[in-house]
C-alpha positions as CSV (number, residue, x, y, z in Angstrom):
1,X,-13.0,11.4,27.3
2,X,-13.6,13.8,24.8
3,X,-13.0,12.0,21.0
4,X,-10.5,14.3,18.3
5,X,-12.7,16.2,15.9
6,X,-12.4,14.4,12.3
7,X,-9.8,16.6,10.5
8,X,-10.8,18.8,7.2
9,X,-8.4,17.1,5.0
10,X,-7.1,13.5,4.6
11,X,-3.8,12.3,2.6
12,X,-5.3,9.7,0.9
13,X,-4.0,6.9,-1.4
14,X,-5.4,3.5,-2.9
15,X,-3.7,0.3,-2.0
16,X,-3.7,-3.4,-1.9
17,X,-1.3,-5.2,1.3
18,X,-0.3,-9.1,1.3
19,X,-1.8,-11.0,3.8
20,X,-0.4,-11.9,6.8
21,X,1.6,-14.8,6.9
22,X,3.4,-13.5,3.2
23,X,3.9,-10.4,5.3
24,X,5.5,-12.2,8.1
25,X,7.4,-14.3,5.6
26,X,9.3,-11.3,3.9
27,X,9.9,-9.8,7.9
28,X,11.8,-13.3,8.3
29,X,13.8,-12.5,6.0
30,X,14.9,-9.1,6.6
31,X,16.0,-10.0,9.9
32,X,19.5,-9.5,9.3
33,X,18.5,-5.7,7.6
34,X,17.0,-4.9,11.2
35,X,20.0,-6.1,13.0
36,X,22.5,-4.4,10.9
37,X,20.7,-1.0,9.3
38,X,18.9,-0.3,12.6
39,X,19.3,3.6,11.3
40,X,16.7,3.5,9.3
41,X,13.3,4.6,9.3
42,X,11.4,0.7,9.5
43,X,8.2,1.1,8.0
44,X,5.6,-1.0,10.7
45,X,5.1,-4.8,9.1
46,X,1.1,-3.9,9.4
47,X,1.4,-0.4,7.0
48,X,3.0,-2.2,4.6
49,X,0.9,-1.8,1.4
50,X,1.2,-1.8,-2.7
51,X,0.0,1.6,-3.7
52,X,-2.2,2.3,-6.8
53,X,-3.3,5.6,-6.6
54,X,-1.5,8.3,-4.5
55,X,-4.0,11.0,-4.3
56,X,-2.4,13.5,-2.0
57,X,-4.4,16.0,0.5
58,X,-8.0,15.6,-0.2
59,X,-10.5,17.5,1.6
60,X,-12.8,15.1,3.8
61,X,-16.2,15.7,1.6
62,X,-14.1,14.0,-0.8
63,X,-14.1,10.7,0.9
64,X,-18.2,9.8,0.0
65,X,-16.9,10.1,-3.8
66,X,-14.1,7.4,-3.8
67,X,-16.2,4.9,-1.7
68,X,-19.2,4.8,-4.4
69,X,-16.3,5.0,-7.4
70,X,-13.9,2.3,-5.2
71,X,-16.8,0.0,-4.4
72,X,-17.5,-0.2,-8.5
73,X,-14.0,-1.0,-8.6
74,X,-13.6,-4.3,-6.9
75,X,-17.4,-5.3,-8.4
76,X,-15.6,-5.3,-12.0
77,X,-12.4,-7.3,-10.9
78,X,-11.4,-10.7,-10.1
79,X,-8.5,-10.9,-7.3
80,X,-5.2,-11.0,-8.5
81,X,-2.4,-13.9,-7.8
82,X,1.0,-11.7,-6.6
83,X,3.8,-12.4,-4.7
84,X,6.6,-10.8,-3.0
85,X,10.0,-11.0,-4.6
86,X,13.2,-9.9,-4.6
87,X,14.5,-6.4,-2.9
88,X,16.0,-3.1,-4.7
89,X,15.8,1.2,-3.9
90,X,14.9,4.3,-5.1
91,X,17.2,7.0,-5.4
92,X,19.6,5.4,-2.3
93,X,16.9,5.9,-0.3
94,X,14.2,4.3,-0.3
95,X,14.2,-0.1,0.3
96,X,11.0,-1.9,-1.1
97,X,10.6,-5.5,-1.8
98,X,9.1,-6.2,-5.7
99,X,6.3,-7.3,-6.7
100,X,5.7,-10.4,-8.9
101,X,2.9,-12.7,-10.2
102,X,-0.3,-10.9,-12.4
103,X,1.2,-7.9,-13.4
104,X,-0.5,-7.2,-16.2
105,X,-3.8,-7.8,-14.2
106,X,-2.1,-5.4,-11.6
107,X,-1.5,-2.5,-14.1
108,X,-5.1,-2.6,-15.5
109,X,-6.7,-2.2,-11.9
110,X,-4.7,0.3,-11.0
111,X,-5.3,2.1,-14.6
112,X,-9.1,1.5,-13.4
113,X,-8.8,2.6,-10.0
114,X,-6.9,5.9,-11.5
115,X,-9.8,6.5,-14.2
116,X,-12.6,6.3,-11.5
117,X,-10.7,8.6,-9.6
118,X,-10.6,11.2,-12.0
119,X,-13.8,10.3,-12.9
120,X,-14.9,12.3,-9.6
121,X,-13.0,15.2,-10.0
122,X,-9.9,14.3,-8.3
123,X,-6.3,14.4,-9.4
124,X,-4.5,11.2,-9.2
125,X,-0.7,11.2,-10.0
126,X,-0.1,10.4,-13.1
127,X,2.7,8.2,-12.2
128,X,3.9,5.4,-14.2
129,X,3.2,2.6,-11.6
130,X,6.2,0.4,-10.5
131,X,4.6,-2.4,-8.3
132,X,6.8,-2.6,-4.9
133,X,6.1,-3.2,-0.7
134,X,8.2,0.1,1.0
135,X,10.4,-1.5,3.5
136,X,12.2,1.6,4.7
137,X,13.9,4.8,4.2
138,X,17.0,6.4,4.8
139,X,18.4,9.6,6.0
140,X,20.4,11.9,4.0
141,X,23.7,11.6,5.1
142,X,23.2,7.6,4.7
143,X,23.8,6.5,0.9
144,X,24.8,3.1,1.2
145,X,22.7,1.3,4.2
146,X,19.4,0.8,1.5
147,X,21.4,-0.5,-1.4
148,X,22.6,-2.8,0.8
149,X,19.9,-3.6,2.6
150,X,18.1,-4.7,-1.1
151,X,21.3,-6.8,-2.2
152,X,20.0,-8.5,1.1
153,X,16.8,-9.5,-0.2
154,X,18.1,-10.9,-4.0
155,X,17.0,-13.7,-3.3
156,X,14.3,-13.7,-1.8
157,X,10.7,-15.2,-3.1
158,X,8.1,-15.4,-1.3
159,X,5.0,-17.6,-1.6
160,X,2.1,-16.5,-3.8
161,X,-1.2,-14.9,-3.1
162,X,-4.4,-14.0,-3.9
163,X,-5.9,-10.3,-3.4
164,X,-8.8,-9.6,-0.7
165,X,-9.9,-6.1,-0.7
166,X,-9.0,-2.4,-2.0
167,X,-7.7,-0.7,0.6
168,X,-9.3,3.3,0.7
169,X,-6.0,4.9,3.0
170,X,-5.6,7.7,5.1
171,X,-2.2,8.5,6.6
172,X,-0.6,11.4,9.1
173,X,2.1,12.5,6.9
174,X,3.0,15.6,7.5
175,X,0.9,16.1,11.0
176,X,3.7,16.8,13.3
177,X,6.9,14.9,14.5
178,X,6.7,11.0,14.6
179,X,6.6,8.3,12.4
180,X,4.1,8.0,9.4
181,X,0.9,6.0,10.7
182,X,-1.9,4.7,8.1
183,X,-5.6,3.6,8.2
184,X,-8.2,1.8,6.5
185,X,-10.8,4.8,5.5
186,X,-12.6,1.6,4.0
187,X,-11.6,-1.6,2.0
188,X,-13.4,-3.9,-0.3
189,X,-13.5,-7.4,-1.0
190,X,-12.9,-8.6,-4.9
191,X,-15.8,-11.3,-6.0
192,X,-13.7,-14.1,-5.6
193,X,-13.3,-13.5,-2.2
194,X,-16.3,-12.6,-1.1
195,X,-17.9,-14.6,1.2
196,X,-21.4,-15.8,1.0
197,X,-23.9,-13.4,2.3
198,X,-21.6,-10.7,2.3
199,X,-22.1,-7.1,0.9
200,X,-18.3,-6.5,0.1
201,X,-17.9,-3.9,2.0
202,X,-15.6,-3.8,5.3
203,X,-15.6,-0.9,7.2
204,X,-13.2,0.3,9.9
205,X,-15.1,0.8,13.0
């Protein structure tokens, strides 16, 4: 079977994702949002992620660049204790579950992650980050099933956790019809969860 070229260009952003059983806890939850909201556009439980960095299309020579600067990145941080709380929207639109716990330790990694971006010659968005897990979107013509959804999740909290890796992510946006797919380019493990003998480095086969 002949294998897909690799393409020129890769949308790329920096992420961390809960684990799985905080993941699976928050899809508990939302159980009634799938039953009644099933217009909108479920993000899969296994993309969801807390983005850093949103880098944009990056040409593929790029890629060597962020995995030496990335890799420095975990080697100067400790794992961060988070947690998933609460629900709210962007603009009507979008549904995302907050973010709670370290914050402040949050903030400076991503300020981190951001500088050693730049630091190769790449453009990361100068957004002011505002921690949250992207649930779902909606369409246009549908302003009130995401508020609603959120006021679903008020009170929700979720159990804490401790950050593994930096997640390096590529994703198809913008490839053709379908839904938005992502994968790990490569992640890395922060010291304190490292296990003994290992390099920190994971790598998608």
């Amino acid at each position: 079977m002949d294998v897909p070229p690799e393409p020129s260009t890769l949308r790329v952003f920096v992420a961390l994702a809960p684990p799985d059983d905080a993941k699976n806890e928050l899809a508990r939850a939302l159980q009634p949002a799938y039953a009644l909201y099933p217009q909108l556009r479920w993000n899969r439980i296994e993309d969801w992620h807390i983005t850093l960095a949103f880098l944009g299309e990056l040409p593929s020579t790029a890629v060597p660049l962020l995995r030496t600067a990335l890799a420095g990145a975990t080697a100067s941080h400790a794992a961060l204790h988070l947690g998933l709380r609460g629900g709210g929207h962007f603009d009507e639109r979008l549904l995302w579950s907050g973010i709670d716990g370290d914050l402040e330790g949050l903030h400076r990694l991503a300020d981190d992650v951001r500088g050693l971006v730049r630091s190769c010659g790449i453009e990361a968005r100068d957004r002011p980050l505002h921690p949250h897990l992207t649930l779902a979107r909606s369409r246009r013509d549908d302003p009130t099933s995401v508020p609603q959804a959120a006021a679903g999740l008020t009170g929700f909290v979720g159990r804490p956790w401790r950050t593994e890796r930096l997640h390096l992510v590529g994703s198809n946006t913008g490839r053709g019809p379908g839904p938005i797919r992502y994968r790990d380019i490569e992640a890395w493990r922060f010291p304190a969860a490292v296990r003994a003998g290992g390099d920190g480095a994971l790598t998608e086969p």
